[in-house]
C-alpha positions as CSV (number, residue, x, y, z in Angstrom):
1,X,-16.6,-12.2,-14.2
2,X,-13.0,-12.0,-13.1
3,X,-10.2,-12.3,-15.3
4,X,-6.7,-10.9,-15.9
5,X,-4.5,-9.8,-18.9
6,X,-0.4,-10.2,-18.2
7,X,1.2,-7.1,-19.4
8,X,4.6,-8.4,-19.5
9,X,6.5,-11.7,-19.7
10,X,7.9,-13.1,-16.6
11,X,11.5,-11.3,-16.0
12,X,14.2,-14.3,-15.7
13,X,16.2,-12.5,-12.9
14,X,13.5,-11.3,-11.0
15,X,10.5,-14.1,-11.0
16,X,8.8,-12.8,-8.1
17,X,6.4,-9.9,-8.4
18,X,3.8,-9.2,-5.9
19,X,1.6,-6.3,-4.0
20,X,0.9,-3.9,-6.8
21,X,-0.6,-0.4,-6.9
22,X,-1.7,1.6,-9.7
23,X,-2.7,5.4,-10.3
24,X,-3.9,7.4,-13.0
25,X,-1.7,10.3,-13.8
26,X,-4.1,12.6,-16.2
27,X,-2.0,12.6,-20.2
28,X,0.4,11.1,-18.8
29,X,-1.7,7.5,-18.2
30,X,-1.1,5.1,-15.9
31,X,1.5,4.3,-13.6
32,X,1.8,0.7,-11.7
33,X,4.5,0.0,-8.8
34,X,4.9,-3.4,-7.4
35,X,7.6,-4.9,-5.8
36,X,9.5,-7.5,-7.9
37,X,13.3,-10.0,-6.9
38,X,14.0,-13.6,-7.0
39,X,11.5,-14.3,-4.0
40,X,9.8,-12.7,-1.2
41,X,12.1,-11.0,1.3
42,X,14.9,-11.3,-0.8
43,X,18.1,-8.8,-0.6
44,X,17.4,-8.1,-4.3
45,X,13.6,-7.2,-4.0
46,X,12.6,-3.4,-5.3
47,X,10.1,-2.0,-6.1
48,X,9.3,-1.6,-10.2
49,X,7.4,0.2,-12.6
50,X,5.7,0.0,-15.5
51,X,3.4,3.0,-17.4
52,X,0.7,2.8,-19.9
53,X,0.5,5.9,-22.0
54,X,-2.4,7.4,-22.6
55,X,-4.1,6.2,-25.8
56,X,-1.0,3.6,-25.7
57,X,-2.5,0.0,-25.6
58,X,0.9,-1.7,-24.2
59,X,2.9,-0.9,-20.5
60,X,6.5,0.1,-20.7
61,X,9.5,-2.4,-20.3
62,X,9.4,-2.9,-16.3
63,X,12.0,-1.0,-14.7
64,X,13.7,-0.5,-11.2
65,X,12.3,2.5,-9.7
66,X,13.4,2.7,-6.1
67,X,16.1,-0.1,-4.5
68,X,18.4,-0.4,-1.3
69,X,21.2,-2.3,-1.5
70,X,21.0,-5.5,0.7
71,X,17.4,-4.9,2.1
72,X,13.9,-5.8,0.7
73,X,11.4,-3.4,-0.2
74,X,7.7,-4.0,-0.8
75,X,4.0,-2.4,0.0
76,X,4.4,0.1,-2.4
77,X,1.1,2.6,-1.9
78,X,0.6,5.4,-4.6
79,X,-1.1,8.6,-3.2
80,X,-1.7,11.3,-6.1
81,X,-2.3,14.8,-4.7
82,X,-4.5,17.9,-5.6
83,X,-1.3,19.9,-6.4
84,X,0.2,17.5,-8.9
85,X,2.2,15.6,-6.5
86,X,3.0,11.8,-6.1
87,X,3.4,10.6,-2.8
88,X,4.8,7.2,-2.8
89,X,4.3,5.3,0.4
90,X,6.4,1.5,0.9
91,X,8.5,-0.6,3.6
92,X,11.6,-1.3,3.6
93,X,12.8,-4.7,5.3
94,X,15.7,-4.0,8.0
95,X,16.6,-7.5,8.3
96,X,15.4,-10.7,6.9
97,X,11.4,-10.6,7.9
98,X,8.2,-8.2,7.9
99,X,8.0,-8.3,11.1
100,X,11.5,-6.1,10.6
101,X,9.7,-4.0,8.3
102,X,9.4,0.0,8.7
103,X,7.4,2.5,6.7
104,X,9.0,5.3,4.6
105,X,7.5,8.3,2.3
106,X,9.0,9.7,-0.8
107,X,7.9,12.3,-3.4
108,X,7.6,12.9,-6.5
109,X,6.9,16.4,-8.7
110,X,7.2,15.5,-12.0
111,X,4.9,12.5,-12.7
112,X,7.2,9.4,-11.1
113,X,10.1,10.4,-13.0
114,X,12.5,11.5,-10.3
115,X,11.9,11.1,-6.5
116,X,12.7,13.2,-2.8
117,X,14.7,11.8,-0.4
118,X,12.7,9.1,1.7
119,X,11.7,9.9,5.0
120,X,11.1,7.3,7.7
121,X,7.4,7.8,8.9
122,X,7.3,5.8,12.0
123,X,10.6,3.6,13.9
124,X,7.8,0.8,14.3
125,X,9.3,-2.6,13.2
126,X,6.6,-4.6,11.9
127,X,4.3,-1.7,10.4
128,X,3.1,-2.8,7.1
129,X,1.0,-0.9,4.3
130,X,-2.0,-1.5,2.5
131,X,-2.8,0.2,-0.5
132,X,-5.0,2.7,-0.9
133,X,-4.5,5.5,0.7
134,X,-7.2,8.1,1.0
135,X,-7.4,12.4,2.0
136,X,-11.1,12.5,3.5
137,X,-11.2,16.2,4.3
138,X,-8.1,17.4,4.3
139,X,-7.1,14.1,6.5
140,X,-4.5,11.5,4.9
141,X,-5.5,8.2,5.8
142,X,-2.7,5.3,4.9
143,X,-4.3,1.8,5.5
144,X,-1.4,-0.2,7.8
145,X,-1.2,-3.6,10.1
146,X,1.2,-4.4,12.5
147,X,2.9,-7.9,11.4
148,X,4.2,-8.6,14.7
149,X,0.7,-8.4,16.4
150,X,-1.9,-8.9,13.4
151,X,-4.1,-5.7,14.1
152,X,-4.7,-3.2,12.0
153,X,-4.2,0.6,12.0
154,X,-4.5,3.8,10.4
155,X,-1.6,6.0,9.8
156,X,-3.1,9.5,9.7
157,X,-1.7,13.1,8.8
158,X,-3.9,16.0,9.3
159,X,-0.9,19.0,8.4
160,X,-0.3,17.3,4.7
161,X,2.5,15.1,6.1
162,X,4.3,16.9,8.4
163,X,3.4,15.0,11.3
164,X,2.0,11.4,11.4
165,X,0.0,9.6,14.1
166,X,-1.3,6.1,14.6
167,X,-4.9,5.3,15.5
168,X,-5.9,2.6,18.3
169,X,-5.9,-1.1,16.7
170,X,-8.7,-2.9,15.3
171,X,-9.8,-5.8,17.7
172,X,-11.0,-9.2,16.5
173,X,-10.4,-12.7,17.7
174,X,-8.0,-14.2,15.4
175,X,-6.2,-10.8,14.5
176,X,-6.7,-8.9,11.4
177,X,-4.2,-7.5,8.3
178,X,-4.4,-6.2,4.4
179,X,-6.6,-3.2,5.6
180,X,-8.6,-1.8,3.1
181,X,-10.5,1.4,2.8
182,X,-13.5,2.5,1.6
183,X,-14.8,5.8,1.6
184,X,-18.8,6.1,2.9
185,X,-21.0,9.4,3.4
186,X,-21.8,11.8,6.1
187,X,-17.9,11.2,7.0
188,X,-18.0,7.6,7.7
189,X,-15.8,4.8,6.2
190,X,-15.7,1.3,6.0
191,X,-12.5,-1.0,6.4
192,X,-12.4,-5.0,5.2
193,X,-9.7,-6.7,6.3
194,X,-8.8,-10.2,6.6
195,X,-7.7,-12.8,9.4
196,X,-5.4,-14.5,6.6
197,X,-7.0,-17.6,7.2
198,X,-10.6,-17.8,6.9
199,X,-12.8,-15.0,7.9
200,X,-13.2,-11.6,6.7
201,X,-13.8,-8.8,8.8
202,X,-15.7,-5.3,7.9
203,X,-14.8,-2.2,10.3
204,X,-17.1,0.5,10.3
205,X,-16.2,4.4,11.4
206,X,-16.1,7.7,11.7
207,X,-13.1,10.8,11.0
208,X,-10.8,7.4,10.9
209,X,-11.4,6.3,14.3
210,X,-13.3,2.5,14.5
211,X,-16.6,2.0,15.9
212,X,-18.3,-1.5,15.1
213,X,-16.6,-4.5,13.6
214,X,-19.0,-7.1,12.2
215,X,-17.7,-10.4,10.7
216,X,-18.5,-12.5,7.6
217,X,-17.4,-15.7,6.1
218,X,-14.4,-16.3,3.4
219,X,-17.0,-17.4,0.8
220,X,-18.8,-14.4,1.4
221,X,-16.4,-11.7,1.0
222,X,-13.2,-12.1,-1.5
223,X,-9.6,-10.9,-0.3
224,X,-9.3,-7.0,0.1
């Protein structure tokens, strides 16, 4: 049955919290990012964080964790790695919409508490994220959807970021966004996405690359 527990009071100055992603860090608990301002797209949006101990039963106070002056931020995507790393995936909003939106990638080696540089992955207005991203044999696969065009797309790195490439769009009839992966055997994976109206789509492939799409109704399938 589906239910939720708040974790924190509603912050007065910045009402608006949306698109969260959450990771377990070993002892050190979890960690949640989500983007959080006075409204969506707003100059003041960042992206936030809260942590859960481990054998702690409460989150930390919120706090900024990543912000650029005059430009929103959102689709923050957590990616803990083999070697102790945190990879932290989001956009950042050029101008005033999504459809301005590019992708960037910062790093973290101590747990979230201090981060790289970010580096811009792709000089693609429009390229959204979808949490979660996934490394299927050595492969990093970062769920994405172009907001300009409604398809969705897989960012992939095969070199452990160095270089970054975009796989062909998914097709459907009413376009397709909020990507979401889900790792199947012999090398096979299964996307659900979403028309953001009614319909729900399932994507079906192989090594990251699509091969069927099949279709199902809203009240068949939730959001993914």
């Amino acid at each position: 049955m589906p239910f939720k527990i708040p974790v924190f009071a509603r912050m007065s100055d910045r009402p608006f919290a949306h698109c969260s992603t959450l990771t377990d860090l070993g002892e050190a608990g979890l960690m949640a990012i989500w983007m959080g301002g006075e409204y969506e797209t707003a100059p003041n949006v960042c992206l936030m964080a809260s942590r859960l101990p481990r054998g702690a039963d409460q989150w930390t106070r919120p706090a900024i964790l990543l912000e650029v002056e005059g430009h929103s931020m959102g689709q923050p995507v957590l990616l803990p790695r083999a070697d102790g790393m945190l990879w932290l995936f989001y956009n950042v909003i050029l101008h005033d919409h999504w459809e301005n939106a590019v992708p960037y990638l910062t790093i973290s080696s101590d747990g979230g508490e201090t981060w790289s540089a970010p580096r811009l992955l792709f000089d693609t207005p429009g390229l959204m994220l979808r949490s979660r991203a996934h490394v299927i044999e050595g492969r990093i696969i970062v769920p994405a959807y172009d907001e300009n065009t409604w398809r969705s797309c897989m960012m992939l790195s095969d070199d452990e970021g160095e270089t970054w490439r975009l796989t062909a769009p998914m097709e459907s009839p009413q376009g397709n966004i909020h990507p979401n992966v889900v790792q199947l055997p012999r090398r096979q994976a299964a996307v659900l996405f979403t028309d953001g109206r009614a319909r729900r789509d399932l994507a079906l492939g192989v090594g990251g690359q699509r091969r069927d799409v099949v279709s199902a109704h809203a009240d068949a399938l939730p959001e993914p």
